[in-house]
N, C-alpha and C positions, 0 to 999 in steps of 0.2 A: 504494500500500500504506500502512495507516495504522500510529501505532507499536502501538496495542492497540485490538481489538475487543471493547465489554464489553455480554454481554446480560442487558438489563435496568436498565427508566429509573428503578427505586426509588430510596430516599433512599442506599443505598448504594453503586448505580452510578453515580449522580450524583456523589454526593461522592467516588467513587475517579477519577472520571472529571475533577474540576475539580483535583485534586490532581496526576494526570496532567499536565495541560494547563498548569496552575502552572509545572511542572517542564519545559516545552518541548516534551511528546508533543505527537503527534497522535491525538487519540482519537473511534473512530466505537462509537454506541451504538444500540445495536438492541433495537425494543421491541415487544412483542407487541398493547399494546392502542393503541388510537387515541385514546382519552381518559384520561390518568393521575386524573381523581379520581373517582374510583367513588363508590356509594353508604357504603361501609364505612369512608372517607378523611375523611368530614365531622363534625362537631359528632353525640354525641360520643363514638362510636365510634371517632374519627380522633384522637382523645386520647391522647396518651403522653408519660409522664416520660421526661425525659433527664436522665441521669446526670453525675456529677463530670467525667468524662476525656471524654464525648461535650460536653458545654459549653465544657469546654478549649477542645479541637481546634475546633468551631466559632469561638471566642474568638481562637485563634490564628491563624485566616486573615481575619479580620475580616466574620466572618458572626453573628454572636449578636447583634449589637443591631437587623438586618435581620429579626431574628424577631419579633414584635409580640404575639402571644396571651398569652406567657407575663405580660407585663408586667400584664395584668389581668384574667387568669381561673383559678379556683380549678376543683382536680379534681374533674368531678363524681363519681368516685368514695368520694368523701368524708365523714363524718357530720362533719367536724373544728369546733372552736370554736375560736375565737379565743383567744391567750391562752399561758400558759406550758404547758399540756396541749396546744395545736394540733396535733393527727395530722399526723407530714411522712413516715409511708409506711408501706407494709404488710410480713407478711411471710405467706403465706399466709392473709390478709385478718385477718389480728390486728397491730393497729396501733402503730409505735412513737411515741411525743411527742415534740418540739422541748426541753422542757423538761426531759427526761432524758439527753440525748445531753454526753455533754463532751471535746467539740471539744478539748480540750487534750492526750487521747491521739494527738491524727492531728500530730507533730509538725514536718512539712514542710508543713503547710496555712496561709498566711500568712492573718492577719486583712486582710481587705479582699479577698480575691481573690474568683473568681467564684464564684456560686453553689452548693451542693451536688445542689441538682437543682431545674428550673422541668417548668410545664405546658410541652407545645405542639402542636402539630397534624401531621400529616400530610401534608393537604393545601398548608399553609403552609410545612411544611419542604419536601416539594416542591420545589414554586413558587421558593422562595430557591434551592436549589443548582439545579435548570434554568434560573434565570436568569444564576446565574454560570457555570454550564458554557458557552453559549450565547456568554456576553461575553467569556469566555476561547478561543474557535473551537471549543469541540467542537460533533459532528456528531450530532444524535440524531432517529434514523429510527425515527415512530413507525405501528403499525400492522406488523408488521415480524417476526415471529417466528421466529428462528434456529431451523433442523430438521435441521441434522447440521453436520458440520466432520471434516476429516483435517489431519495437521499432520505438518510435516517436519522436516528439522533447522533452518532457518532464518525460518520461518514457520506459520501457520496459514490453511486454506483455509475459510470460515465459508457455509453454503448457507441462504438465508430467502427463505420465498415462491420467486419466480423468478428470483431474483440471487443474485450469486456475491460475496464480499469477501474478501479477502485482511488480515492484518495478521501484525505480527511473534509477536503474543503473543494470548492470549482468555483474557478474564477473564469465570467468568458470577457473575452478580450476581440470578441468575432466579428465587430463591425457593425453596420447599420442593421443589416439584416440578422441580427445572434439567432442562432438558433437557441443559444443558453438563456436571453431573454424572453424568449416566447415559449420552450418549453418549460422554463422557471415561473411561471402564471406572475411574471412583471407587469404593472401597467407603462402602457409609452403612449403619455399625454403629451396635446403641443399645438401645433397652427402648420394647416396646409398649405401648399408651394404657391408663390406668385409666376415659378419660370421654371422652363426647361433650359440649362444650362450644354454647352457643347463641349465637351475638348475634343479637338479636331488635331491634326496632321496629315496634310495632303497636298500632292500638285497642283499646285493652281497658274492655271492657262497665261493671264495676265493679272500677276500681281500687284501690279501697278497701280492697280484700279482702288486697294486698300492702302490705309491708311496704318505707319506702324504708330504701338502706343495703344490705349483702352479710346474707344470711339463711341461715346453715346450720340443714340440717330433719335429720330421720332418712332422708331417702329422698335428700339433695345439698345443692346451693346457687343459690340465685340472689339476683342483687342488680339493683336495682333504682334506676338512677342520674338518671333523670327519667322521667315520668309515660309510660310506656308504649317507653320505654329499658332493652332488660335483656340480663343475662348470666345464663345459666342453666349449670350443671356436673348432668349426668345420667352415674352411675357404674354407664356400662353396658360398661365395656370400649373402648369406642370403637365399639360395634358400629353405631349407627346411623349413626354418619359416614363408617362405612366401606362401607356398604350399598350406598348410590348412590340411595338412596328419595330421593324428590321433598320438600321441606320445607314441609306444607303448615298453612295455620292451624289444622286440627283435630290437626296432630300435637303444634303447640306449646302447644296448649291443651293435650291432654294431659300431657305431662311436664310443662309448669309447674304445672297443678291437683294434680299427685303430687307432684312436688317442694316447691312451696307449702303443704300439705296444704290447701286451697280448693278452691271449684269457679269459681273464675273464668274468665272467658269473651273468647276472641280476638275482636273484632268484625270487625277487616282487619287482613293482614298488609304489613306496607312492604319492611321489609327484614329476612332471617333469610338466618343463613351456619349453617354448622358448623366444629369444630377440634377437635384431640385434643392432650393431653399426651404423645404422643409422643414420643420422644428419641431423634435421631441424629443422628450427626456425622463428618463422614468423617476416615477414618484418616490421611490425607492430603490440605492443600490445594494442594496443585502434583502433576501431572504434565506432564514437557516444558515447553510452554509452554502449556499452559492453566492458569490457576492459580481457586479457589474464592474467596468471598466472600457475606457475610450468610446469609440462609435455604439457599443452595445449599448450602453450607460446614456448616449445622446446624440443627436445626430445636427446638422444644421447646414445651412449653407457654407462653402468652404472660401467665401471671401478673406483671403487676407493669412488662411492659413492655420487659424485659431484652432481649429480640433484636433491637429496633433499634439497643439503646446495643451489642450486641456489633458486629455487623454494620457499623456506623460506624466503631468501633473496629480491625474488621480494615481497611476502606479508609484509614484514617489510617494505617495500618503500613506495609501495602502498596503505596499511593502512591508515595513516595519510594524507596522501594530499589528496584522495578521500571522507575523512570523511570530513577536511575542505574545501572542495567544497562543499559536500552535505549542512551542517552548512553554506554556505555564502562568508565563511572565508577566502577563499584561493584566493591571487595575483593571477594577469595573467599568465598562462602559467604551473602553480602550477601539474596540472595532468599530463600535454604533458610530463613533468619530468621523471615522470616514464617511460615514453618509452625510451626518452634520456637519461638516466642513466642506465639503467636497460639493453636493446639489446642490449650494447657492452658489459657487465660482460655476460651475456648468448654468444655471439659470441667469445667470448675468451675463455671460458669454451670446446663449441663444438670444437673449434680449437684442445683445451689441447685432447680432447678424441680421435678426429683423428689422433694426432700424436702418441697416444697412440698405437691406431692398427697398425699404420705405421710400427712398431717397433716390433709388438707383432706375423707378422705373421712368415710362416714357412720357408719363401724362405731365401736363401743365402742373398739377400739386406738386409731384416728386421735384420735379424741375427747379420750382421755387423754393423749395424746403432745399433741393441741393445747393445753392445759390447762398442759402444764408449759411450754411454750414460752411462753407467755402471761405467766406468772410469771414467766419471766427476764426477756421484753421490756421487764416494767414496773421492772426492776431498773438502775440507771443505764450497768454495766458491760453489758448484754444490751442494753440500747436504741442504747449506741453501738458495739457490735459487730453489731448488725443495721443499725444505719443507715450502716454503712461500708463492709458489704457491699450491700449493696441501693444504696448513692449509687455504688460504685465506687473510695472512696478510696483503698484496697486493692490498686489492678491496680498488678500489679507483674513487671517482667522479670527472670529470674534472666540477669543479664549480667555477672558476675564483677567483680572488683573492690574495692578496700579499703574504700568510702566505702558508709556503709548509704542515701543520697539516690542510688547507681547502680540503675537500674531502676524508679525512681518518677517520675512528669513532675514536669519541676521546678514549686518554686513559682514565682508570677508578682511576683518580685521588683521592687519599685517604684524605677528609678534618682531621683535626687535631681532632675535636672531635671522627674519627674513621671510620665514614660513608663516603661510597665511592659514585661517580656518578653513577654508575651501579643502585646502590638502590636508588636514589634520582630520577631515571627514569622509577619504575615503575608504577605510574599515567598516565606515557604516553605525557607528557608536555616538550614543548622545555625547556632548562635551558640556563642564562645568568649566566656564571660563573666568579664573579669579585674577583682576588687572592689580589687587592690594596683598596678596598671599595670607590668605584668611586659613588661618590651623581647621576653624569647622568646614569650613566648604572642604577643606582636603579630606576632613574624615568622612565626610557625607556622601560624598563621590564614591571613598573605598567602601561603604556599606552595599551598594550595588555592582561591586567584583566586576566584570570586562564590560556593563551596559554602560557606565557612565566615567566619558574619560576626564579626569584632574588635567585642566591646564592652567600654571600660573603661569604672571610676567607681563609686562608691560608692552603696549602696540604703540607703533607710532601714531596712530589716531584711535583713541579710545570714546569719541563723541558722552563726552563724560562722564562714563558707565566706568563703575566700579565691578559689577558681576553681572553674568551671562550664563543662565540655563537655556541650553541648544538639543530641540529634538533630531533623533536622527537624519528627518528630512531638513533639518535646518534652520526648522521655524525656533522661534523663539516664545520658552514660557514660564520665562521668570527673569527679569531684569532689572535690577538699580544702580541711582547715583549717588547713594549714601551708603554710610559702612553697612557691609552686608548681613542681615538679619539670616542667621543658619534656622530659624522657625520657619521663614517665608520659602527658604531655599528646598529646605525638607516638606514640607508643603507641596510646592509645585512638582519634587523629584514625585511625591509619592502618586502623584496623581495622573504622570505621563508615563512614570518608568516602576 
């Protein structure tokens, strides 16, 4: 019996799966396709920004500098110039500037720490967490598609293809469509599509005739990110995605010729999907022990790229309190967390996507509403309230507590000798961070043996924090600027670890 069986090899089941494993499980993953990089995974439809807290957490187990894309290539999404105007993100394909944002309102964001958001790939994220799941012992059976499960009080019975798997717990990780959330009797509440959305690759006759860059018309949108690379938005309902019609060159010719107002001409089609702005999210991510995760957990339009950064974000949650249940470990109430933390960063997200389309379609309202949004973005207060939401600087746990740094991942405080928090958390272990060398914080640490690691010593910016209790994933919950109370600290340990 393994400690969790999680289906679906995405970047989510991956990464909840090496998190796991970090943590001492045993984890087998089950996956429905034989070949994880499709045609839809590559250059550069396999393109997505990752956010403030998804670079973290990569950063924090020592996986982000194993990513290599970022380091030298620019979104093709982008008309951006170089320069103090440089586009660093959209909001509904209306762009905010580097040169407007002032970083001085995010005031737990130390200078020097990671990134606010890079390119990277799919295929290449991938590849990195299967490679460390893989060297960490997990198990991942691919070709493999989970078709039912019953579970009992001590277990769950998992049925794929012709084999039977037993584990303690099922985590599905399987996408929009889960089979673990429909046959888990989940509800997926939410608001029906305004669009059929396209990604396209194909020959087209006379290019010329489009436009590169995102192109809103009177009849949608499409953009057009290399020479016969496109994203179309046809604001038909959702009707033809939902149809089940075959996607053929003459249809795409069609809607882009309407939507482009052109008559340009498909020559070959390579690669064409469909996808809708649909929103839903189930009302719960646990029952028993099956617990939800990424696209299973919520689905929405993929404007701008958010559903990987959520879906990463819940297996960073998830990971460690599920393993310290499995282990024993975990206080009351330690799992139900995940759901309570986690459903309102996903409900805020789906909101952010709706009001996206709100804006994005063709009528005279949307238009106007996009017009005034435009004019705030360009305003310095609107650029960094857009780019804070769209980076994720933002996510934040309502976890009680006197200290306004409870519920924000800590910053990546640089100790003197050079080594920052970031690397001091990739073992996967809370840290009790004492900036004064407090004797009780030292002994309160060794009362909880390898979960909670003692660091003293002073950082070159300490934002006037004398102590720092840091959960595995980062967050922070328990922090002051006065001599450190060992009542408040033992408090907080007992209540996350």
């Amino acid at each position: 019996m393994k400690d969790v069986i999680i289906s679906g090899a995405g970047p989510v089941g991956l990464f909840l799966a090496c998190e796991l494993a970090l943590a001492g499980c045993s984890v087998l993953i089950l996956e429905k396709t034989e070949n994880p990089l499709s045609p839809l995974k590559q250059l550069p439809f396999g393109i997505r920004g990752l956010s403030a807290p998804t670079i973290e957490a990569l950063y924090r187990r020592g996986l982000l500098e194993e990513l290599e894309i970022h380091k030298h290539l620019k979104s093709p999404h982008s008309n951006a110039v170089q320069g103090p105007r440089r586009q660093a993100g959209h909001f509904a394909g209306i762009p905010f500037h580097d040169g407007d944002i002032d970083t001085s309102q995010w005031r737990y964001r130390l200078a020097g720490s990671t990134k606010t958001s890079i390119i990277s790939e799919m295929a290449e994220l991938e590849t990195v967490l299967g490679s460390r799941a893989a060297a960490l012992g997990v198990a991942i059976r691919r070709g493999l598609a989970l078709s039912g499960f019953y579970q009992t009080g001590d277990g769950v019975t998992v049925q794929a293809g012709d084999e039977t798997f037993t584990g303690r717990w099922l985590v599905g990780c399987d996408g929009s469509r889960s089979v673990v959330r429909k046959a888990g009797g989940f509800e997926f509440a939410g608001t029906e599509p305004k669009f059929t959305g396209y990604s396209v690759k194909a020959d087209i006759d006379n290019p010329e005739k489009l436009l590169p860059g995102r192109n809103f018309t009177s009849t949608g949108m499409y953009l057009q990110s290399q020479p016969g690379y496109l994203i179309i938005q046809d604001f038909d309902g959702g009707a033809f995605h939902h149809s089940g019609a075959p996607i053929t060159p003459e249809h795409v010719e069609q809607v882009l010729s309407r939507i482009s107002n052109t008559d340009v001409t498909i020559g070959a089609l390579h690669v064409a999907t469909t996808w809708t702005d649909r929103a839903r999210q189930a009302t719960t991510y646990r029952n028993g022990r099956v617990l939800l995760a990424g696209d299973a957990a919520h689905i929405h339009a993929p404007l701008g790229g958010q559903g990987l950064n959520l879906g990463l974000g819940d297996a960073m949650n998830l990971g460690w309190k599920l393993a310290a249940t499995i282990h024993k470990k975990a206080p009351e109430g330690l799992l139900d967390s995940y759901n309570t933390e986690r459903h309102p960063v996903g409900a805020q997200v789906l909101d952010w996507s709706r009001a996206q389309v709100a804006i994005m379609g063709p009528e005279p309202h949307a238009r106007a509403l996009s017009s005034i949004i435009r004019d705030l973005m360009d305003t310095r207060d609107g650029a960094t309230y857009f780019a804070g939401r769209v980076w994720g600087i933002h996510t934040h746990y309502h976890l009680g507590g006197g200290h306004p740094l409870v519920g924000y991942g800590v910053p990546d405080f640089e100790l003197q000798e050079g080594v920052t928090i970031g690397e001091l958390m990739h073992d996967g272990l809370g840290i009790l961070l004492d900036f004064v060398g407090n004797s009780s914080l030292k002994q309160l640490a060794g009362e909880y043996g390898n979960r909670i690691k003692y660091v003293s010593g002073q950082a070159k910016e300490q934002l006037g924090l004398t102590a720092v209790l840091i959960r595995p994933d980062g967050f922070v919950v328990w922090a002051t600027e006065q001599d450190p109370d060992p009542g408040e600290a033992k408090k907080a340990a007992a209540a996350w670890f």
